[in-house]
N, C-alpha and C positions, 0 to 999 in steps of 0.2 A: 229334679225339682223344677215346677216351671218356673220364668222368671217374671217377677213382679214387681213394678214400678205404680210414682209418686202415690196415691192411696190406697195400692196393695192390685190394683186392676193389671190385668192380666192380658198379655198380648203387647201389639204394637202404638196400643190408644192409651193416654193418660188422661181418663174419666175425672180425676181428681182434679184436671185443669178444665176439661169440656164438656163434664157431666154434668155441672150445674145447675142448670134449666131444662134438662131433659125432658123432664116430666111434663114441663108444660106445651113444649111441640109434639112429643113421642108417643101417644095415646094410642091404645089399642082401637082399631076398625072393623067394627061390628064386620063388614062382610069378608075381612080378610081371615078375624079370626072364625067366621065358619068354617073356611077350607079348615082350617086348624083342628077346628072339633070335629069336624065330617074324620082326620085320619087321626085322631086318637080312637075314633071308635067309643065302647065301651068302657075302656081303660077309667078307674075306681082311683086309681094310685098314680101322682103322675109325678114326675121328677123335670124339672125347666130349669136346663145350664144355661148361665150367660142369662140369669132371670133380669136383669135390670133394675127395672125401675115397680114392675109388676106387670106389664104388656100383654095383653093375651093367656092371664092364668085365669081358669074359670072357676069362679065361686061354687059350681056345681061338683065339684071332685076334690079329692086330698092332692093338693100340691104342694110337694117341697123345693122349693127356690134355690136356687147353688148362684152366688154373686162375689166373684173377688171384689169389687169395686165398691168399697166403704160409702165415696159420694152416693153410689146409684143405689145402695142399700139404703140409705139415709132417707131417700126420697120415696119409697116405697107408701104405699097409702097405708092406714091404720086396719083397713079389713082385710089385707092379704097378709100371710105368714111371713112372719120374718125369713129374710133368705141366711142360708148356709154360707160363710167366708169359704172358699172354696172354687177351685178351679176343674173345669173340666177333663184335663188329663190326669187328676186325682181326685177321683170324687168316693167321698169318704162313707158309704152305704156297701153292704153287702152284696154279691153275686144275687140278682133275681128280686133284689127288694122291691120294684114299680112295675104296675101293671103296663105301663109306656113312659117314654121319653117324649121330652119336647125341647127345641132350642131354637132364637129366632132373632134373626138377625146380630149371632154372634161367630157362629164358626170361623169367620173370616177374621175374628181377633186372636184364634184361638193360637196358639205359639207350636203346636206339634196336633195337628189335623187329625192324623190315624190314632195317635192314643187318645184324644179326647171320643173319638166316635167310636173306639173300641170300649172306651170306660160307656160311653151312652148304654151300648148294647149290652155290655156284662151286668149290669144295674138293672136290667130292663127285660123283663118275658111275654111284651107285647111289643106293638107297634112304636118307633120312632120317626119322629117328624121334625124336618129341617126346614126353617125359613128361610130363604136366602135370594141368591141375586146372580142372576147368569153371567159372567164376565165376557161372554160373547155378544153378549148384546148391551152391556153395559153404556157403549158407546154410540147408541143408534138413537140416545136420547138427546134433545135439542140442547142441552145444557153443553153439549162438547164444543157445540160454536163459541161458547160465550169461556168456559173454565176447561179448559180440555185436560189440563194437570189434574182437577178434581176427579175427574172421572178416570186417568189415565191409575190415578191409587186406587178405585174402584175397583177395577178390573183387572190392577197387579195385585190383588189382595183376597178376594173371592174365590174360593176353588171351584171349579169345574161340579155341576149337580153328576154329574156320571162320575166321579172322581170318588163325592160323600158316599152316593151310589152303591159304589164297588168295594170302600172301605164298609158299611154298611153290613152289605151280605143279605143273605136269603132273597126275598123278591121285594124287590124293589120298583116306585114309580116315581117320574118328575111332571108334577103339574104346573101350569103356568096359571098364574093369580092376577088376574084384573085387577088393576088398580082404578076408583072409582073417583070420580073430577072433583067430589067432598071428601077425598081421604083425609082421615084426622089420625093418621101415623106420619109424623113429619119426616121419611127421607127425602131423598132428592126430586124421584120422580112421582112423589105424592102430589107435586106440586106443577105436575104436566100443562094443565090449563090455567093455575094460577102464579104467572112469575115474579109475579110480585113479591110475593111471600119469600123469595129467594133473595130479597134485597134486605130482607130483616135479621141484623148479627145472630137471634136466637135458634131461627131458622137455618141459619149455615150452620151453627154451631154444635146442632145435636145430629147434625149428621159428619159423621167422626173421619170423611174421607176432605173434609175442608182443613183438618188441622194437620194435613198433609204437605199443606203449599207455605210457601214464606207467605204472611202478612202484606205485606207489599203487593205482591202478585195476586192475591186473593180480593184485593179493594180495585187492583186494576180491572180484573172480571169484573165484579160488579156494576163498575164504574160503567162499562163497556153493557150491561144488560139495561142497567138503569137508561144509559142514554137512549137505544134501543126503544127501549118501554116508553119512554119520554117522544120519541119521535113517530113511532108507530110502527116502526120498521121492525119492531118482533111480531105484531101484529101481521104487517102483511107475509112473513115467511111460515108464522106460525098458529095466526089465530085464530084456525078451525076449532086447534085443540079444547079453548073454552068453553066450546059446546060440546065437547065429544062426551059422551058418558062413561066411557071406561078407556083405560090405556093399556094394553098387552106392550109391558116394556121386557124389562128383567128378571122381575120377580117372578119365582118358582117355589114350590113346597116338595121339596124330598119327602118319600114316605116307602120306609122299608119293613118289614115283618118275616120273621123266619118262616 
Protein backbone atom coordinates (compact mmCIF):
# COMPACT_ATOMS: atom_id res chain seq x y z
CA UNK A 1 0.00 0.00 0.00
CA UNK A 2 1.50 3.27 -0.89
CA UNK A 3 1.99 5.74 1.81
CA UNK A 4 0.00 8.76 2.29
CA UNK A 5 0.42 11.80 4.07
CA UNK A 6 -1.31 15.15 5.44
CA UNK A 7 -4.53 15.23 2.53
CA UNK A 8 -4.02 11.74 1.35
CA UNK A 9 -1.09 13.19 -1.47
CA UNK A 10 1.09 10.64 -2.28
CA UNK A 11 4.89 10.75 -2.33
CA UNK A 12 7.45 12.89 -0.68
CA UNK A 13 5.17 16.44 -1.03
CA UNK A 14 2.47 17.41 1.36
CA UNK A 15 0.19 19.30 -1.31
CA UNK A 16 -2.15 19.63 1.64
CA UNK A 17 0.44 22.32 3.06
CA UNK A 18 1.88 23.59 -0.61
CA UNK A 19 -0.84 22.90 -2.85
CA UNK A 20 -2.89 25.70 -2.13
CA UNK A 21 -2.33 28.31 -4.88
CA UNK A 22 -1.20 25.82 -7.41
CA UNK A 23 -3.61 26.67 -9.77
CA UNK A 24 -2.82 30.04 -9.94
CA UNK A 25 1.03 29.77 -11.06
CA UNK A 26 0.65 26.06 -12.61
CA UNK A 27 -1.29 26.61 -15.76
CA UNK A 28 -0.92 24.50 -18.57
CA UNK A 29 1.31 25.95 -21.75
CA UNK A 30 -0.19 25.92 -25.00
CA UNK A 31 3.23 24.90 -26.67
CA UNK A 32 4.24 22.57 -24.09
CA UNK A 33 1.20 20.87 -23.99
CA UNK A 34 1.45 20.28 -27.92
CA UNK A 35 4.50 17.98 -27.45
CA UNK A 36 1.86 16.36 -25.25
CA UNK A 37 -0.74 15.80 -27.81
CA UNK A 38 1.75 15.34 -30.86
CA UNK A 39 2.56 11.77 -28.46
CA UNK A 40 -0.75 10.85 -27.43
CA UNK A 41 -1.35 10.55 -31.05
CA UNK A 42 -4.87 9.52 -31.62
CA UNK A 43 -5.55 8.04 -28.31
CA UNK A 44 -9.88 8.61 -27.79
CA UNK A 45 -9.32 7.30 -24.11
CA UNK A 46 -6.81 8.78 -21.97
CA UNK A 47 -5.90 8.15 -18.21
CA UNK A 48 -3.61 11.31 -16.53
CA UNK A 49 -1.68 10.00 -12.95
CA UNK A 50 -0.69 12.62 -10.81
CA UNK A 51 -3.59 14.75 -12.77
CA UNK A 52 -3.41 17.72 -10.30
CA UNK A 53 -4.95 20.43 -10.63
CA UNK A 54 -6.15 19.71 -14.41
CA UNK A 55 -2.72 20.80 -16.47
CA UNK A 56 -2.57 19.74 -19.85
CA UNK A 57 -5.87 17.37 -20.19
CA UNK A 58 -7.55 18.04 -23.31
CA UNK A 59 -11.18 18.88 -23.68
CA UNK A 60 -10.95 17.11 -27.10
CA UNK A 61 -10.63 13.26 -25.60
CA UNK A 62 -12.25 11.15 -22.63
CA UNK A 63 -9.83 11.86 -19.72
CA UNK A 64 -9.96 10.12 -16.53
CA UNK A 65 -7.90 12.00 -13.83
CA UNK A 66 -6.13 9.82 -10.97
CA UNK A 67 -5.17 12.58 -8.04
CA UNK A 68 -4.42 11.35 -4.39
CA UNK A 69 -4.13 15.02 -3.26
CA UNK A 70 -7.61 16.20 -1.91
CA UNK A 71 -6.15 20.05 -1.96
CA UNK A 72 -5.23 19.59 -5.76
CA UNK A 73 -8.43 17.82 -6.57
CA UNK A 74 -10.29 20.73 -4.89
CA UNK A 75 -8.98 23.10 -7.27
CA UNK A 76 -9.64 21.43 -10.41
CA UNK A 77 -11.72 23.85 -12.76
CA UNK A 78 -15.55 22.88 -13.14
CA UNK A 79 -15.14 21.80 -17.01
CA UNK A 80 -12.64 19.07 -16.36
CA UNK A 81 -13.73 15.66 -14.76
CA UNK A 82 -13.44 15.13 -11.42
CA UNK A 83 -10.25 13.11 -10.68
CA UNK A 84 -9.98 9.61 -9.23
CA UNK A 85 -8.53 9.48 -5.33
CA UNK A 86 -6.02 7.19 -6.26
CA UNK A 87 -2.39 6.74 -6.67
CA UNK A 88 -0.50 5.59 -9.32
CA UNK A 89 1.17 2.36 -8.05
CA UNK A 90 -2.63 1.38 -7.71
CA UNK A 91 -4.60 2.47 -10.17
CA UNK A 92 -7.93 1.16 -9.82
CA UNK A 93 -9.13 0.38 -13.86
CA UNK A 94 -8.80 -2.80 -15.67
CA UNK A 95 -5.88 -4.43 -17.87
CA UNK A 96 -6.25 -2.31 -21.28
CA UNK A 97 -9.03 0.09 -20.21
CA UNK A 98 -7.04 3.68 -22.22
CA UNK A 99 -6.24 4.19 -25.37
CA UNK A 100 -2.86 6.01 -23.69
CA UNK A 101 -1.39 7.28 -20.63
CA UNK A 102 -0.31 10.58 -19.60
CA UNK A 103 1.58 11.84 -16.51
CA UNK A 104 3.25 15.16 -16.03
CA UNK A 105 5.29 16.48 -13.68
CA UNK A 106 4.61 13.75 -11.14
CA UNK A 107 6.73 10.58 -11.37
CA UNK A 108 9.22 12.16 -9.36
CA UNK A 109 6.50 12.18 -6.27
CA UNK A 110 5.76 8.96 -7.05
CA UNK A 111 6.94 6.65 -3.88
CA UNK A 112 7.82 3.17 -5.94
CA UNK A 113 8.67 4.37 -9.79
CA UNK A 114 8.52 0.78 -11.53
CA UNK A 115 5.14 -0.06 -10.02
CA UNK A 116 3.57 3.06 -10.93
CA UNK A 117 4.98 2.91 -14.57
CA UNK A 118 4.11 -0.62 -14.64
CA UNK A 119 0.31 0.10 -13.38
CA UNK A 120 0.71 3.16 -16.45
CA UNK A 121 1.30 0.45 -19.02
CA UNK A 122 -1.07 -2.45 -17.73
CA UNK A 123 -3.97 0.25 -18.04
CA UNK A 124 -2.97 1.32 -21.21
CA UNK A 125 -2.87 -0.31 -25.08
CA UNK A 126 -1.38 2.74 -26.62
CA UNK A 127 1.11 5.29 -26.28
CA UNK A 128 2.44 6.61 -22.72
CA UNK A 129 3.84 9.98 -22.12
CA UNK A 130 5.91 11.22 -19.33
CA UNK A 131 6.68 15.00 -18.40
CA UNK A 132 9.45 15.40 -16.54
CA UNK A 133 12.77 16.92 -15.69
CA UNK A 134 16.43 15.53 -16.46
CA UNK A 135 18.25 15.52 -13.10
CA UNK A 136 21.47 15.76 -15.21
CA UNK A 137 20.82 19.00 -16.16
CA UNK A 138 18.89 20.03 -13.51
CA UNK A 139 21.69 21.93 -12.26
CA UNK A 140 22.92 23.92 -15.36
CA UNK A 141 20.15 26.32 -14.59
CA UNK A 142 21.06 29.90 -13.10
CA UNK A 143 19.06 29.29 -10.07
CA UNK A 144 21.87 26.94 -8.47
CA UNK A 145 23.94 30.15 -7.95
CA UNK A 146 21.36 31.73 -5.87
CA UNK A 147 19.32 28.17 -4.07
CA UNK A 148 21.63 25.35 -4.84
CA UNK A 149 19.69 23.07 -2.11
CA UNK A 150 16.52 23.74 -4.21
CA UNK A 151 17.82 22.32 -7.04
CA UNK A 152 20.14 19.94 -5.21
CA UNK A 153 16.20 18.02 -4.20
CA UNK A 154 15.43 18.51 -7.81
CA UNK A 155 17.83 16.37 -8.97
CA UNK A 156 17.90 13.93 -5.97
CA UNK A 157 14.35 13.25 -6.75
CA UNK A 158 13.74 13.06 -10.65
CA UNK A 159 14.55 9.75 -12.04
CA UNK A 160 16.75 9.33 -14.83
CA UNK A 161 14.24 9.79 -18.58
CA UNK A 162 16.31 6.31 -19.62
CA UNK A 163 15.50 4.83 -16.34
CA UNK A 164 11.19 5.80 -17.05
CA UNK A 165 12.47 4.53 -20.46
CA UNK A 166 13.46 1.02 -19.63
CA UNK A 167 10.92 0.54 -17.02
CA UNK A 168 8.52 1.63 -19.68
CA UNK A 169 9.41 -1.05 -22.53
CA UNK A 170 8.69 -1.42 -26.11
CA UNK A 171 10.14 1.65 -27.89
CA UNK A 172 10.75 4.24 -26.57
CA UNK A 173 11.78 8.20 -27.16
CA UNK A 174 13.24 11.14 -24.85
CA UNK A 175 12.49 14.56 -26.37
CA UNK A 176 13.61 17.79 -25.00
CA UNK A 177 10.91 20.50 -24.59
CA UNK A 178 11.60 24.22 -25.08
CA UNK A 179 10.66 26.16 -22.56
CA UNK A 180 9.29 29.42 -24.03
CA UNK A 181 10.33 33.14 -22.12
CA UNK A 182 6.10 33.56 -21.64
CA UNK A 183 5.80 30.11 -20.04
CA UNK A 184 2.58 30.22 -17.96
CA UNK A 185 3.41 26.67 -16.27
CA UNK A 186 5.13 28.08 -13.15
CA UNK A 187 8.28 25.70 -12.21
CA UNK A 188 11.48 26.80 -11.71
CA UNK A 189 12.85 27.12 -14.92
CA UNK A 190 9.53 28.75 -16.51
CA UNK A 191 10.84 31.61 -15.09
CA UNK A 192 14.54 31.49 -16.98
CA UNK A 193 14.35 35.19 -18.19
CA UNK A 194 11.95 36.36 -15.75
CA UNK A 195 13.60 36.26 -11.86
CA UNK A 196 11.65 38.13 -10.57
CA UNK A 197 8.75 36.08 -10.29
CA UNK A 198 10.98 33.86 -8.12
CA UNK A 199 10.86 36.38 -5.42
CA UNK A 200 7.07 35.91 -5.26
CA UNK A 201 6.22 33.24 -1.90
CA UNK A 202 3.31 31.82 -4.61
CA UNK A 203 5.80 31.22 -7.16
CA UNK A 204 8.35 29.28 -5.00
CA UNK A 205 5.70 27.60 -3.49
CA UNK A 206 3.88 25.64 -6.23
CA UNK A 207 7.08 24.42 -7.23
CA UNK A 208 7.17 21.48 -4.63
CA UNK A 209 11.26 21.15 -4.60
CA UNK A 210 11.28 24.67 -2.29
CA UNK A 211 9.52 23.01 0.55
CA UNK A 212 12.44 20.86 0.59
CA UNK A 213 14.72 23.62 2.38
CA UNK A 214 14.34 24.91 6.13
CA UNK A 215 12.45 28.30 5.82
CA UNK A 216 15.35 30.08 7.09
CA UNK A 217 17.60 29.06 4.33
CA UNK A 218 14.96 29.47 1.53
CA UNK A 219 14.51 33.60 2.43
CA UNK A 220 18.44 33.63 2.78
CA UNK A 221 18.27 32.66 -1.17
CA UNK A 222 16.06 35.01 -2.01
CA UNK A 223 17.32 37.53 0.01
CA UNK A 224 20.69 36.77 -1.94
CA UNK A 225 18.52 36.96 -5.61
CA UNK A 226 16.52 39.95 -4.65
CA UNK A 227 19.74 41.84 -3.92
CA UNK A 228 21.23 40.73 -7.16
CA UNK A 229 18.10 41.90 -9.14
CA UNK A 230 18.34 45.04 -7.00
CA UNK A 231 21.79 45.86 -7.96
CA UNK A 232 21.96 44.49 -11.50
CA UNK A 233 24.44 42.12 -10.95
CA UNK A 234 21.87 39.18 -12.07
CA UNK A 235 21.57 41.22 -14.99
CA UNK A 236 25.00 41.43 -16.00
CA UNK A 237 25.88 37.46 -15.45
CA UNK A 238 22.55 36.61 -16.69
CA UNK A 239 20.52 39.10 -18.72
CA UNK A 240 20.61 37.75 -22.21
CA UNK A 241 18.28 35.41 -20.99
CA UNK A 242 15.35 38.04 -21.13
CA UNK A 243 15.45 38.19 -24.68
CA UNK A 244 16.07 34.74 -25.44
CA UNK A 245 12.99 33.09 -26.75
CA UNK A 246 13.21 29.72 -25.66
CA UNK A 247 15.34 27.76 -23.10
CA UNK A 248 16.54 23.97 -23.69
CA UNK A 249 16.95 23.37 -19.85
CA UNK A 250 15.71 19.98 -18.24
CA UNK A 251 12.60 19.48 -19.38
CA UNK A 252 12.05 16.27 -21.42
CA UNK A 253 8.81 14.29 -22.63
CA UNK A 254 9.14 10.34 -22.25
CA UNK A 255 7.05 8.64 -25.01
CA UNK A 256 6.96 4.96 -25.11
CA UNK A 257 4.61 2.48 -27.19
CA UNK A 258 4.76 -1.23 -27.41
Amino acid sequence: MTEQIGDGSAGDADYGAIGTGYAGYRRPDPRIAAAIERALGDAVTVVNVGAGTGSYESTDRRVTPVEPSRTMRDQRPAHLAPAVAATAEELPFPDGAFDAAMTTFSVHQWSDLAAGLRELRRVTRGPVAVLTCDPALVRDFWLYAYAPAVLDAEARRYPAPRRIAELLGGRATVEPVPIPLDCVDGFNEAYYGRPERLLEPGARQACSAWSFVEPALAEEYVARLRHDLETGRWDERFGALRRQPTYDGSLVLVRAVR
